[in-house]
C-alpha positions as CSV (number, residue, x, y, z in Angstrom):
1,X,46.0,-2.6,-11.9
2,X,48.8,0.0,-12.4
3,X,51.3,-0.1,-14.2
4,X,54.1,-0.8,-11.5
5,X,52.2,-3.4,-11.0
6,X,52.1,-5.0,-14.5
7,X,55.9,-4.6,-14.7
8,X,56.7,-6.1,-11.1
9,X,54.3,-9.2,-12.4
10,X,56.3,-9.6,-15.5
11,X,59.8,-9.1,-13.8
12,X,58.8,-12.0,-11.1
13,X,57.5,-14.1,-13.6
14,X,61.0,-13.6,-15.8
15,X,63.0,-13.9,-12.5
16,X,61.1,-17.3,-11.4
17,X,61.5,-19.0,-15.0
18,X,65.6,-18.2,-14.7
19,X,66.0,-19.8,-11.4
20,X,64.2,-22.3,-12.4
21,X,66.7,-22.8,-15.2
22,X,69.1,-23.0,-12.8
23,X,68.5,-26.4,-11.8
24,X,69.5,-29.3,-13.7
25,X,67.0,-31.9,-15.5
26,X,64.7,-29.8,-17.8
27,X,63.9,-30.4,-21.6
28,X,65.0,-28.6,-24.7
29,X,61.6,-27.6,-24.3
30,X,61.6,-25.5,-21.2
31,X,64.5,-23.7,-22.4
32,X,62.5,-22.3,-25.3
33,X,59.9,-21.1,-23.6
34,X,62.5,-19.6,-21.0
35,X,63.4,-17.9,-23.9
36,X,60.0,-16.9,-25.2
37,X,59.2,-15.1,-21.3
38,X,62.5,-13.6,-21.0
39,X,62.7,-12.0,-24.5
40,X,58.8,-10.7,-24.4
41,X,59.0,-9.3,-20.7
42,X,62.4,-7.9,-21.6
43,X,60.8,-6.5,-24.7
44,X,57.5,-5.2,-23.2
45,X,60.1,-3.3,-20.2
46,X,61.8,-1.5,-22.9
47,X,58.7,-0.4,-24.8
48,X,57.7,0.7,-21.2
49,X,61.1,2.7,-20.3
50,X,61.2,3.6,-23.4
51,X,57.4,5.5,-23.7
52,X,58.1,6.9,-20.2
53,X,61.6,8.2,-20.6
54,X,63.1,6.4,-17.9
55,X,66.5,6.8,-18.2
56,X,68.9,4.0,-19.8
57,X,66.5,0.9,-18.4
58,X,65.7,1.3,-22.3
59,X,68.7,-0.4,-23.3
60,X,69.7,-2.5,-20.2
61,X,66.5,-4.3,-21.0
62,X,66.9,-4.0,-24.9
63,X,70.2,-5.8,-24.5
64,X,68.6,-8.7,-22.3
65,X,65.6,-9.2,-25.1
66,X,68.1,-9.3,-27.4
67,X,70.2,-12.0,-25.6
68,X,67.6,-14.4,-24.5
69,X,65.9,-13.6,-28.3
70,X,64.1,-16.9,-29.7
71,X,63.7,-15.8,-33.5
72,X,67.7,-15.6,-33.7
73,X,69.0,-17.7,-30.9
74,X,72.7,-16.9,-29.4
75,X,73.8,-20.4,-28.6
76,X,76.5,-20.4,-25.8
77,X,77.5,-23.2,-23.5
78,X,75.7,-24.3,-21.1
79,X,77.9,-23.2,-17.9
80,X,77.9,-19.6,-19.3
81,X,74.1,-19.7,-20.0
82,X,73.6,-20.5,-15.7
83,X,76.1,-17.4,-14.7
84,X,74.3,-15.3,-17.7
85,X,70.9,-16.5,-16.1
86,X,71.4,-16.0,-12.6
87,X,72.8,-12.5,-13.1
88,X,69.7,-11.9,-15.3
89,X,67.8,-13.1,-12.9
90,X,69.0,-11.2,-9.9
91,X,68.8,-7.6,-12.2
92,X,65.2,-8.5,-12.6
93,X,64.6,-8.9,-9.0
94,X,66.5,-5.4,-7.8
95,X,64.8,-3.7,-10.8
96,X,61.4,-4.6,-9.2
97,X,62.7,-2.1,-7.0
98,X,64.8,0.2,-8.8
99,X,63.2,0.5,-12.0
100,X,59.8,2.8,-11.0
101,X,57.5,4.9,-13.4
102,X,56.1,7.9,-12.2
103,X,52.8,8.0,-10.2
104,X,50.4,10.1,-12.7
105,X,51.5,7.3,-15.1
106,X,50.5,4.7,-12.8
107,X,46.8,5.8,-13.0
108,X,46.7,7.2,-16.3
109,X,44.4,3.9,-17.5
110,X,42.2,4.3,-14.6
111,X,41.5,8.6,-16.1
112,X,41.7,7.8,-19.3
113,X,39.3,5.2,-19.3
114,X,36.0,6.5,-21.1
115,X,34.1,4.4,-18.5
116,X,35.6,5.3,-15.5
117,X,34.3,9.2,-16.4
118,X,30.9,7.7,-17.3
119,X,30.9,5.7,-13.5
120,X,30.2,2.9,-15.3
């Protein structure tokens, strides 16, 4: 599996937890682990735009871990948190499409694989 694969996984996952949090009813709980998705895809995208010098998705997705970060929560009301979630979740959706790495990095684990060259 490349890597533009990894990353559209992760964004679709992210996108599908903050329209979920659109509707009404869910616990505390959910919330949390909204959080918890949001904050370790957004993290793992910037590690990934950052390594592969991608332009400024660094900090767009830097600023988005930061904002949705569990360890020091920004607590805002609740009608701001569905605008803040659906824009969120509509980046994450175009970026599946926007945001692409290169194609020799998309198979760089599949070369650099000791047992790939072994045929193993």
């Amino acid at each position: 599996m490349g890597l533009n694969t990894k990353k559209n996984i992760v964004l679709i996952i992210s996108a599908i937890f903050l329209i979920s949090a659109l509707l009404e009813g869910w616990a505390y709980g959910f919330f949390t682990l909204l959080r918890c998705v949001v904050f370790g895809s957004s993290a793992y995208l910037t590690w990934l735009a950052h390594k592969y010098e991608t332009g400024d998705w660094r900090w767009i997705f830097g600023f988005i871990a930061l904002l949705f970060n569990p360890m020091i929560p920004i607590y805002l009301y609740r009608e701001l948190w569905v605008i803040i979630d659906f824009l969120v979740a509509v980046f994450l959706i175009i970026s599946i499409f926007a945001f692409k790495l290169p194609e020799e990095i998309e198979n760089e684990s599949l070369t650099n694989n000791p047992r790939w060259k072994e045929g193993v």
